[in-house]
DRENSE-897865 format. One line per 3 residues: number of its first residue (from 1); their letters; for each residue z, y, x of C-alpha. Coordinates in steps of 0.5 Angstrom, whole numbers, plus 500, padded with zeros to 3 digits. Layout:
DRENSE-897865
NUM	a	Z/Y/X  ...;
This chain:
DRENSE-897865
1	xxx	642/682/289  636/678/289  636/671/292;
4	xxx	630/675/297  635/680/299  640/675/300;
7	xxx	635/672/306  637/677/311  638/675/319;
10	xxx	642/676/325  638/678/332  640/670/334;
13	xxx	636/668/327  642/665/323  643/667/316;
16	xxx	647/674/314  653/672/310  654/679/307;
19	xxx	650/679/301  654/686/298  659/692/298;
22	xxx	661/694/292  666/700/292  671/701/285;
25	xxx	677/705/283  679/711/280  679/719/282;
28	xxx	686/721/278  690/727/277  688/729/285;
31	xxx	688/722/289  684/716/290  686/709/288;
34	xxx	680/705/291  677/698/293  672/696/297;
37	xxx	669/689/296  665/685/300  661/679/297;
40	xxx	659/674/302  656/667/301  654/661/306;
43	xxx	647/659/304  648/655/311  650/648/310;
46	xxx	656/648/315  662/653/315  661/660/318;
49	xxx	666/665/320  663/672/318  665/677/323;
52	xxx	663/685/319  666/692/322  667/697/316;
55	xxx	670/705/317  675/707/312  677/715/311;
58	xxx	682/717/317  687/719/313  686/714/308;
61	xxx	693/708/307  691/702/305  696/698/300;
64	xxx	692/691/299  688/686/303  686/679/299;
67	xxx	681/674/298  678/671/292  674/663/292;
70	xxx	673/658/288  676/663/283  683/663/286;
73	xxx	686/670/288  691/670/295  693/677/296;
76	xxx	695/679/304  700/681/307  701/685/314;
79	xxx	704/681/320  705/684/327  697/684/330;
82	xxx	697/678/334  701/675/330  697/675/324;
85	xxx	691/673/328  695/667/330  696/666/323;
88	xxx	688/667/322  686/662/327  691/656/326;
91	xxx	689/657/319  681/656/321  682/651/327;
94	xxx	686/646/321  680/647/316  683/652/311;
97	xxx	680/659/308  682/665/312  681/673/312;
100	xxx	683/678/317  683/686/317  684/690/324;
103	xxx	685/696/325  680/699/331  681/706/329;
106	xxx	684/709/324  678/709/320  674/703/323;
109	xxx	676/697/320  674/689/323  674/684/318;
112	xxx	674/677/319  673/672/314  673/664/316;
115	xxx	671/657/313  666/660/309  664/654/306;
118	xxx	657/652/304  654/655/298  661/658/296;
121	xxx	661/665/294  668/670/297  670/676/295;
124	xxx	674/680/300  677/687/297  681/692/301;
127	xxx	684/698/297  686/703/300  690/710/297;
130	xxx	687/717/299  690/724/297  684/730/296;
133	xxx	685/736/295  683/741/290  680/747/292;
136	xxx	678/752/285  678/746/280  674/742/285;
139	xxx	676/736/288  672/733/293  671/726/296;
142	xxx	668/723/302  667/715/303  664/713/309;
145	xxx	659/706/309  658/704/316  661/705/323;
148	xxx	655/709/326  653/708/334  657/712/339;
151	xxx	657/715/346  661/711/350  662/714/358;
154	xxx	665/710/363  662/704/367  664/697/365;
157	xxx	671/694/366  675/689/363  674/682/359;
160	xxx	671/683/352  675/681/346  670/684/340;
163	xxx	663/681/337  660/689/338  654/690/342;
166	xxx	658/695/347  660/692/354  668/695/354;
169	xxx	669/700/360  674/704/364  674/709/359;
172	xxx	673/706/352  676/700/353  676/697/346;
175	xxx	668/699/347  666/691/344  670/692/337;
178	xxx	667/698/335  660/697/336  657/694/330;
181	xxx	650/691/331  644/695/328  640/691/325;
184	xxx	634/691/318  640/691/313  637/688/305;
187	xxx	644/688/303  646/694/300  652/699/295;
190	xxx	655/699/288  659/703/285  664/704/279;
193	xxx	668/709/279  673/712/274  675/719/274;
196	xxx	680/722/270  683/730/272  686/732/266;
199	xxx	680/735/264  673/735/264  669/736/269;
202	xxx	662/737/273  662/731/278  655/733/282;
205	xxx	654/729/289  650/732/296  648/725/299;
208	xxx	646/720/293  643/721/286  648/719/280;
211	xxx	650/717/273  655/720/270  657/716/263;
214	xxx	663/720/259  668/716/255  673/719/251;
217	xxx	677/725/253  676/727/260  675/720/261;
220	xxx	668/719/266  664/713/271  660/715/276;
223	xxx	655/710/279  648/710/283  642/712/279;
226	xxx	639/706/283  644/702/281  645/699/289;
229	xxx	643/704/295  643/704/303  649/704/307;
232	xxx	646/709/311  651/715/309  657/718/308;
235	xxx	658/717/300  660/725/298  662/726/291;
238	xxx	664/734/288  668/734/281  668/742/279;
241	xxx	671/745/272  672/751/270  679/750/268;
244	xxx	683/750/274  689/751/270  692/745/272;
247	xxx	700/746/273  702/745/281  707/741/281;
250	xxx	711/742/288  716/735/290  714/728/288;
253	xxx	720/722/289  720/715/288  726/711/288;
256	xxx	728/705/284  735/703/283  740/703/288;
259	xxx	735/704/294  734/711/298  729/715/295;
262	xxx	723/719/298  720/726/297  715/731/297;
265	xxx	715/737/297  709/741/298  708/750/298;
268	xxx	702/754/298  706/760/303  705/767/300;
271	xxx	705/771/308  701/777/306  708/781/305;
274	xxx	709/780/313  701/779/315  698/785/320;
277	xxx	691/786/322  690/780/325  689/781/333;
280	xxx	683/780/337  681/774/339  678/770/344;
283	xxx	672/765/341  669/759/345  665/755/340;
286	xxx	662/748/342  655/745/338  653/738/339;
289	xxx	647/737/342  647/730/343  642/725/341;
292	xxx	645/723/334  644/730/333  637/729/332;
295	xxx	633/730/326  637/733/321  643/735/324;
298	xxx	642/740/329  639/745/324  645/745/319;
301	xxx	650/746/326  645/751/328  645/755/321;
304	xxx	653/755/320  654/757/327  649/762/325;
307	xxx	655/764/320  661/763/324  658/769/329;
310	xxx	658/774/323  664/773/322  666/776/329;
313	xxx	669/783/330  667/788/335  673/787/340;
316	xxx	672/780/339  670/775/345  667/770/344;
319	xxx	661/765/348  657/758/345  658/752/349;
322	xxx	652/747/347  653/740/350  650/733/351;
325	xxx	650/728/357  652/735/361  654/743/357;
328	xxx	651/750/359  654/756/356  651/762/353;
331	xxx	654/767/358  659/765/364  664/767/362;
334	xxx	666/770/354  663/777/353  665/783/347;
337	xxx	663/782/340  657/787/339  650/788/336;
340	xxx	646/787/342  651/780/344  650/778/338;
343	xxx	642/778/338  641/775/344  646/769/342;
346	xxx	642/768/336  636/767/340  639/762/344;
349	xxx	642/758/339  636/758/335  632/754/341;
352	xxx	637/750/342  635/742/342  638/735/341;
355	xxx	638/729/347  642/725/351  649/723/350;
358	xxx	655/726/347  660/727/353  665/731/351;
361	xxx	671/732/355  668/736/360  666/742/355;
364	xxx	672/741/350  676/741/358  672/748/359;
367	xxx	674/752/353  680/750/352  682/752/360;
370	xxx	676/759/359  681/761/352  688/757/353;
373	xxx	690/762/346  684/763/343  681/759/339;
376	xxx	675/754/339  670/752/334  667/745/334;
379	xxx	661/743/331  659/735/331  657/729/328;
382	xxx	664/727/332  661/720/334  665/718/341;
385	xxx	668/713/343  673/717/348  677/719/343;
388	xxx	684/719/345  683/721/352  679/728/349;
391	xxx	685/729/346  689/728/351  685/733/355;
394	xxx	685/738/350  692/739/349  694/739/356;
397	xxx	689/745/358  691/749/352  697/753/351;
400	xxx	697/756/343  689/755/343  687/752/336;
403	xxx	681/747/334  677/749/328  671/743/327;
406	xxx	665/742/322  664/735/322  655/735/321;
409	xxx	650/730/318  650/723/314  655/720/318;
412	xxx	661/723/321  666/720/324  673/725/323;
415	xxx	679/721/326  678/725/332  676/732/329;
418	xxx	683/731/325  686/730/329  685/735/334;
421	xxx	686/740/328  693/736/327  696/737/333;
424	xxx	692/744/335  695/747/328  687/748/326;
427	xxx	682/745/320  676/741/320  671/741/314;
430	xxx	665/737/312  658/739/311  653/734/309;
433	xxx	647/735/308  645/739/301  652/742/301;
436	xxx	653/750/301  655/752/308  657/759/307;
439	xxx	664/757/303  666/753/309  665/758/314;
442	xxx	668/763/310  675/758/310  675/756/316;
445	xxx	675/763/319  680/765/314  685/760/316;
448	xxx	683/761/324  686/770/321  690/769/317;
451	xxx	698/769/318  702/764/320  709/761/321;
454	xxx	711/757/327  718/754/329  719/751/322;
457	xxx	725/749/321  729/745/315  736/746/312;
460	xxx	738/742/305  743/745/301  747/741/296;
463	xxx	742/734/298  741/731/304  734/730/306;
466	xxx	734/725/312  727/720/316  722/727/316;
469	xxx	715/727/317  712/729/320  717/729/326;
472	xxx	714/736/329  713/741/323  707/744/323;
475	xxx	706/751/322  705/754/316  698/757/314;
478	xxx	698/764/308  694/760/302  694/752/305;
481	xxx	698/748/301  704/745/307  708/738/305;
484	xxx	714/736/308  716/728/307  722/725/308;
487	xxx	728/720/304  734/722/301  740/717/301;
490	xxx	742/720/293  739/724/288  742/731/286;
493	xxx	739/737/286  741/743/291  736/748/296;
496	xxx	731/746/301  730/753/306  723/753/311;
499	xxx	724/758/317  720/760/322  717/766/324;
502	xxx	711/769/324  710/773/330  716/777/331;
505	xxx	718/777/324  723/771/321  721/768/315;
508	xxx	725/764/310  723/760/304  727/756/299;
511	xxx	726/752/294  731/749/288  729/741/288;
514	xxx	732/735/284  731/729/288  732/724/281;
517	xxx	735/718/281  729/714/278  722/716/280;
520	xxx	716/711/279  712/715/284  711/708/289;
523	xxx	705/712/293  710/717/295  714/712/300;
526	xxx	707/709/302  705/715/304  712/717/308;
529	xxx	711/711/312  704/712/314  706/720/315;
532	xxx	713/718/320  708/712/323  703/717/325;
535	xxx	708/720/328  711/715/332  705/713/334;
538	xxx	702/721/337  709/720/341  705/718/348;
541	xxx	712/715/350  712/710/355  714/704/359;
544	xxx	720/701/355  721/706/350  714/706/348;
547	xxx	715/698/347  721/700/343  717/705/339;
550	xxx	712/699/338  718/695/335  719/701/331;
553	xxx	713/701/327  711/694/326  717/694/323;
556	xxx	716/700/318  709/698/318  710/691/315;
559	xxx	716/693/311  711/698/307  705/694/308;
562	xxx	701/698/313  696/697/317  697/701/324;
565	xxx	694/698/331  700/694/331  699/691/326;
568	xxx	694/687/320  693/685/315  692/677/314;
571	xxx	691/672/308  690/665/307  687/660/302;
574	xxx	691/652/303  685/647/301  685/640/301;
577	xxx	681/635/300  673/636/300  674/643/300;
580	xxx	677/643/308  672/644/313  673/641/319;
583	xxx	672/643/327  669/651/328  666/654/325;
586	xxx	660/658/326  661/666/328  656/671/325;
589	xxx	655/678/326  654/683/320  649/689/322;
592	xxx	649/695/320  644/700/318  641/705/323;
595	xxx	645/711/320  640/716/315  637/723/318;
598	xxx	638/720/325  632/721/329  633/717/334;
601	xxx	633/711/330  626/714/326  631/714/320;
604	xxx	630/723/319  627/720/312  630/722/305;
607	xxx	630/717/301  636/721/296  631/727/295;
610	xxx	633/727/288  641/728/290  641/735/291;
613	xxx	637/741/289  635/743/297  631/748/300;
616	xxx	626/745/305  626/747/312  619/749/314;
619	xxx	617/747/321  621/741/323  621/738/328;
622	xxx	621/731/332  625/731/339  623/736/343;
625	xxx	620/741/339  623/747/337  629/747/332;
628	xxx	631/754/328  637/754/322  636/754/315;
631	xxx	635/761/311  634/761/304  630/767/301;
634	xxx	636/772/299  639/771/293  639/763/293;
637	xxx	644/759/294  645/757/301  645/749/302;
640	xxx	643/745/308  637/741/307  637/733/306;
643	xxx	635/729/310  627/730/310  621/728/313;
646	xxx	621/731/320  614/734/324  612/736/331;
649	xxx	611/744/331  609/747/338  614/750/343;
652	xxx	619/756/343  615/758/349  607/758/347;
655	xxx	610/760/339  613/767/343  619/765/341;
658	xxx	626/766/345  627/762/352  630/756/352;
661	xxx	637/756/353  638/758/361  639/752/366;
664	xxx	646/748/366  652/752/369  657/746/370;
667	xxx	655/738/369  660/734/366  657/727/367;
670	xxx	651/724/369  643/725/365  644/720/359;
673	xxx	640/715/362  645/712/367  650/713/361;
676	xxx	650/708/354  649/711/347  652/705/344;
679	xxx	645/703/339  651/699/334  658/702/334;
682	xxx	664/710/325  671/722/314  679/728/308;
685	xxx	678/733/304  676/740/305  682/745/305;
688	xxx	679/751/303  683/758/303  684/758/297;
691	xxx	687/750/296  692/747/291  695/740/292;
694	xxx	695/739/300  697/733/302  701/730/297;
697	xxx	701/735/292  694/735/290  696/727/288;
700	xxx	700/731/283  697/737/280  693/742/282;
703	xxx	695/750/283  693/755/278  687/759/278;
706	xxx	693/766/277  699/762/283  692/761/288;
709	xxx	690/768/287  697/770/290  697/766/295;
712	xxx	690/767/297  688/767/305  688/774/308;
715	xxx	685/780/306  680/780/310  675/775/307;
718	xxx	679/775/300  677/772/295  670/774/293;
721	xxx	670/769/288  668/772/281  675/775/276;
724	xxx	679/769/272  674/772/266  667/770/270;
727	xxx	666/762/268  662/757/272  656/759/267;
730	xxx	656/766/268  656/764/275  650/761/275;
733	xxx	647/765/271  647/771/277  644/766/282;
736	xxx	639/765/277  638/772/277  639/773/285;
739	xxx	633/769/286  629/774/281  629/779/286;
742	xxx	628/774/293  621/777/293  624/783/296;
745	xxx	628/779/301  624/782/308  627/788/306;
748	xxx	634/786/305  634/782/311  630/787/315;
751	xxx	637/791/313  641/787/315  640/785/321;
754	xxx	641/792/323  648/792/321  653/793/327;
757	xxx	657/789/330  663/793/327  661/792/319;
760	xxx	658/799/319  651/801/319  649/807/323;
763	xxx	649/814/320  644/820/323  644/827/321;
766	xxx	650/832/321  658/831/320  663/827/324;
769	xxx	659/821/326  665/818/322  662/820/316;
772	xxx	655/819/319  657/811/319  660/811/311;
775	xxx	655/815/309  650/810/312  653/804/311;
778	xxx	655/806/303  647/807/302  645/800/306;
781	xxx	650/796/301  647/800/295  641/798/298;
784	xxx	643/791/297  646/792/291  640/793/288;
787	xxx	637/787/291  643/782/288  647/781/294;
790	xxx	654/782/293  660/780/297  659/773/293;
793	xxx	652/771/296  651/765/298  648/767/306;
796	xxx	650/773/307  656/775/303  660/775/310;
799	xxx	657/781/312  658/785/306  665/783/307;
802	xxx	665/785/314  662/791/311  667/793/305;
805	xxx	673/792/310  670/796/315  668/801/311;
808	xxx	676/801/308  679/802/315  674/808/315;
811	xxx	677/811/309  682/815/311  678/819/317;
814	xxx	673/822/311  679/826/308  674/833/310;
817	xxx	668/830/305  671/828/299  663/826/296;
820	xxx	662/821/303  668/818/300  667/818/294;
823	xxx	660/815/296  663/810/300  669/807/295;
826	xxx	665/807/290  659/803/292  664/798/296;
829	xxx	668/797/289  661/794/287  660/789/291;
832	xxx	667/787/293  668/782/287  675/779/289;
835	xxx	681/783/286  684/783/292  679/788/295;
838	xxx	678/792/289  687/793/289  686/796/296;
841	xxx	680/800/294  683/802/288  689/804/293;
844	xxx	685/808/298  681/811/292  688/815/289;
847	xxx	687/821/293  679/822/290  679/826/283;
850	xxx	672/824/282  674/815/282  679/816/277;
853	xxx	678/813/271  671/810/273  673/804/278;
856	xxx	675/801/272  668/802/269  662/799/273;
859	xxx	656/802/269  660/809/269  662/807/276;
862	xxx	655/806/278  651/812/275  656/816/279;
865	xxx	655/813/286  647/813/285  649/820/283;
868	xxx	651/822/290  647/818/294  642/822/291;
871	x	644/828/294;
């Protein structure tokens, strides 16, 4: 960094001390080994302290903390929290160097570094291990860069104890120490990462453009194009390869001599043999339309919504909810799945617009208490700072009620949506700008109807297992990877046996283990311990079992070294002579950046246009204008834009557009003026339906492609991904030629908006209106056949889908009209493209003399159907 850049001040005037972050590490097998650097410098000439307030990944467990200056290494250790900081503040006040990481969050982070000495260059590097996840050969990583600002309710009350610009309040009471100071920031990231999967692989990101140099074998180092950018942005990285044969490797232990060892044994359950059609449910989604939603978010979160509704199935119920400093809802009350529902809630999302704070305890209490059983989706940037009483208000409203989260935007902050998922049996997934959305939407309603196993409980057999976590098992899900972790007192080998049930049906699972005697596997125990902390730590116990509990996880937490709410990480440099600074130093606050594509700090701008290929969005707008979901041209990929310049458009109104929303039914706080949308103030990796590794098991190899097409997600999304014959290139190589045919998109989109609400499409003529709808809806997707879009299209392959199970479940009225039947198998064969769908297809196809021999020929398959269409 220049000397110029390093002339960045502080709202007082004083001279910033962070001069750069720089992140490293690697990318292994399916973990992250990383470090994030901070360089500071005094350019003063007395000492200072530089007090910097960083996010981390949630589900990230730091393993180091140490500081470097005038060329000397001291490595930290963890201490009870007060302790430390006692440690800390001796070490200052006596003239010594000192360095200090708390926890504020579990993915915001303060540093404090202290006796920054003049014209001394200090390296303070905190490492921390993160388990990703593989998705078909992909793994995909997320590191967020700056704690972005945060909605923060309630009226001021207690004693600050933070240098953030947020006064604490009754409701936030830690408000001062996540609200870093936004400021005009010159000091900027770097990256040197080294990844290595076993394999060779396509590593692309959404957020920043990047450099990719092979070296030997499957080894490669990813770095920013620019060599250093803006921490403006979540930094987002995708690592694709066309072989996903990967060997899943389901326990992991560690031990070392004669000390207990610890295990993780990971499963991808197979629940289709016991999975019924799944029941209707009752759906509340909830959009954020608050102020940080501005700009680019509100669009990505009003194009996924727009996908999740037609996902729906006739007989479902189902209302939005949109909320800022207050909510208001589609309808009073949840209302029947049909075309004409579904209609006029795609015009009212579409006038959906973004302002005020981002109150969310009052809607999340709403649906929750509206679909106790029933299931909630969440789209947001998750950007409040009420965390734990949302939660805790979710969880006593709720009865079996599952969250289900899209984390939106540049900046997301994922403790909340997390955790929310974890303790609701739900998931989340992350969208960031020039990601394809379809795929996350398509997993989430997977996960949210596929089968599942409750009550789990754990038997060994011939070993013991003992100290589990997490304490409360959660419950299985068909397809996504479940870990269990724990100790064995002595190695062996014997049985582990999972039961539960699903529904009313028992469930059991054994697996053969063999718990070694030697193991070098240290990121084993290190996640053990984090996993029982965590726990512990959403216990709720009070009063002096909670006091109890406290000890109990300083304990374990400074065993194995982890920083928890109770406890740091702190490290000090002894000096002596000329090097010994002498009375206070000097506290200065590092600002952040405004957070990118946020309109509200006038941030909408791309500046890492070049990241990703995007469809632009026409007729963007500044606050208050009317905003509509992205759609690309049939046949092209669906992405979300990134961030763009944004422009005034006119109003819905005077456009003839859809009305605005109707007037709020309920307001759950005051108007945003007299709340605080804290100007300064904070991400885990996708489990998709078809997932190899989870948790732990991703850190140790991935499922293979043939494993995951057994234990794929329920039959009604399938797998809609190509054969295991069809590379990545040949992929590729049909988008390309879908996009050749998007002239012809008017009519396709023509047609598919008048798709009923139940998958088919309507038939007229003579015949049992039976026949008249499979007759119908095998003409429409032969239609669509002939325009590219299959049941893998980017945007619309969710309704071909909907269409091929509806047209399955019609199969057995068509007995009398073999020709309709014909008609109707044979064109569904077509453009169902998993092999799942095809099996039951082929299943329903037996009694048809006319699709013998043909369903396993498709330009043979092809002439006939176009043959019966015809008639």
């Amino acid at each position: 960094m220049t000397k110029e850049h390093a002339g960045l001040f502080t709202r007082e005037g004083a001279q910033v001390p962070l001069q750069g972050v720089e992140v490293t590490g690697e990318l292994l097998g399916g973990h992250a080994r990383v470090r994030v650097r901070q360089r500071y410098l005094n350019d003063s000439q007395r000492p200072i302290e530089a007090v910097y307030t960083f996010p981390l990944p949630s589900d990230g467990t730091l393993s180091a903390f140490s500081m470097t200056c005038a060329g000397r290494r001291v490595e930290g250790i963890v201490k009870e929290r007060e302790e430390a900081f006692r440690a800390y503040d001796d070490a200052v006040t006596a003239g010594h160097g000192a360095a200090l990481l708390d926890e504020e969050r579990s993915n915001v982070f303060t540093a404090q570094v202290g006796n920054l000495l003049p014209n001394e260059e200090t390296i303070i590097e905190v490492e921390f291990l993160q388990a990703v996840t593989a998705e078909e050969g992909s793994v995909r990583w997320m590191l967020p860069t700056l704690v972005a600002p945060r909605y923060i309710p309630g009226n001021a009350a207690g004693d600050r104890t933070g240098h953030g610009s947020a006064e604490p309040t009754s409701r936030v009471p830690d408000a001062d120490r996540i609200s870093p100071p936004i400021g005009q920031v010159h000091y900027g990231l770097r990256m040197d990462l080294l990844v290595d999967l076993g394999r060779e692989v396509i590593v692309e990101s959404p957020s920043h453009a990047i450099t990719v140099t092979r070296e030997s074998g499957t080894r490669a180092r990813v770095s920013f194009s620019r060599g250093e950018v803006s921490l403006d942005r979540d930094l987002v990285l995708s690592l694709r390869s066309s072989d996903s044969s990967a060997v899943f490797t389901p326990l992991a232990t560690h031990r070392k001599g004669d000390k207990p060892g610890t295990f993780a044994l990971t499963v991808v359950p197979d629940l289709l043999g016991i999975a019924s059609a799944p029941p209707k449910q009752e759906v509340i989604f909830l959009v954020d339309v608050s102020g940080s939603m501005d700009g680019e978010s509100l669009p990505q979160a009003q194009a996924a919504l727009r996908l999740c509704l037609r996902h729906l199935r006739e007989g479902d119920r189902f209302n939005v909810i949109a909320f800022e400093s207050s909510f208001r809802s589609f309808q009073p009350l949840p209302v029947p799945f049909t075309q004409r529902m579904l209609e006029e809630a795609d015009r009212w999302v579409a006038a959906l617009r973004a302002d005020g704070g981002t109150e969310l305890l009052g809607p999340m209490q709403a649906a929750a208490r509206t679909a106790p059983d029933g299931v909630l989706v969440l789209l947001t940037d998750g950007q409040v700072g009420n965390e734990e009483e949302i939660l805790r208000a979710v969880l006593a409203e709720r009865k079996s009620a599952r969250v289900y989260s899209f984390g939106i935007g540049t900046n997301v902050s994922d403790a909340l949506l997390r955790d929310m998922a974890k303790q609701t049996g739900g998931d989340v997934e992350f969208i960031h700008p020039g990601e394809r959305i379809d795929d996350k939407v398509v997993a989430q309603f997977s996960r949210a109807l596929a089968p599942r196993v409750t009550d789990i409980q754990v038997t060994f057999e011939g070993i013991e297992g003992t100290e589990l976590a997490p304490a409360e098992l959660p419950t299985m899900v068909d397809g996504v990877p479940w870990t269990l972790l724990g100790r064995y007192p002595t190695p062996g080998t014997g049985k582990v046996t999972l039961r539960g049930r699903s529904g009313r049906e028992p469930f059991a699972l054994t697996v053969n283990v063999n718990f070694l005697a030697e193991s070098d596997r240290p990121a084993v125990e290190k996640l053990w311990a984090a996993e029982r902390i965590k726990s512990w730590e959403a216990a709720g116990l009070t009063g002096r079992r909670a006091e109890s509990m406290k000890k109990r996880i300083v304990d374990l937490a400074v065993e194995h070294q982890i920083v928890t709410r109770y406890t740091s990480f702190v490290v000090v440099e002894e000096r002596t002579g000329d090097r010994r600074a002498s009375g206070q130093p000097e506290t200065r606050v590092v600002p952040v950046n405004a957070p990118a594509g946020w309109a509200m700090f006038g941030t909408q701008k791309n500046e890492e246009a070049e990241a990703a290929p995007v469809v632009q969005r026409p007729g963007a707008r500044r606050r208050g204008g009317p905003q509509q979901p992205v759609m690309p041209a049939p046949g092209a990929p669906m992405r979300i834009p990134a961030p763009a310049p944004m422009a005034a458009a006119p109003s819905m109104a005077s456009a003839g557009g859809p009305p605005p929303p109707p007037a709020p039914l309920e307001d759950s706080a005051p108007s945003f003026e007299s709340r605080r949308m804290v100007s300064k103030s904070s991400q885990a990796p996708d489990l998709a339906k078809k997932k190899g590794g989870g948790l732990l098991g991703a850190i140790f190899g991935g499922a293979s492609r043939k494993e995951k097409d057994s234990l794929a997600a329920p039959e009604f999304y399938d797998d809609d991904a190509p054969g295991d014959g069809m590379a990545l290139e040949q992929e590729e190589s049909t988008l390309e030629r879908s996009r050749d045919v998007a002239s012809h998109g008017a009519g396709a989109e023509a047609l598919l908006g008048r798709q009923l609400a139940n998958g088919l499409w309507a038939g007229t003529g003579s015949g049992p209106e039976p026949v008249q709808q499979a007759r119908a809806t095998a003409l429409a997707l032969l239609e669509l056949l002939r325009e590219g879009i299959t049941s893998s299209h980017a945007l619309h392959g969710a309704q071909v889908k909907k269409a091929v199970e509806a047209l399955l479940t019609l199969a057995s009225q068509l007995t009398g009209s073999p020709d309709v039947a014909e008609l109707a198998l044979g064109v569904a064969w077509l453009v169902a493209a998993g092999p799942r769908t095809r099996g039951r297809i082929e299943q329903a196809a037996k009694p048809l003399a006319g699709l013998n021999g043909r369903l396993g020929n498709d330009a043979e398959l092809r002439q006939h159907v176009d043959t019966l269409a015809a008639r």
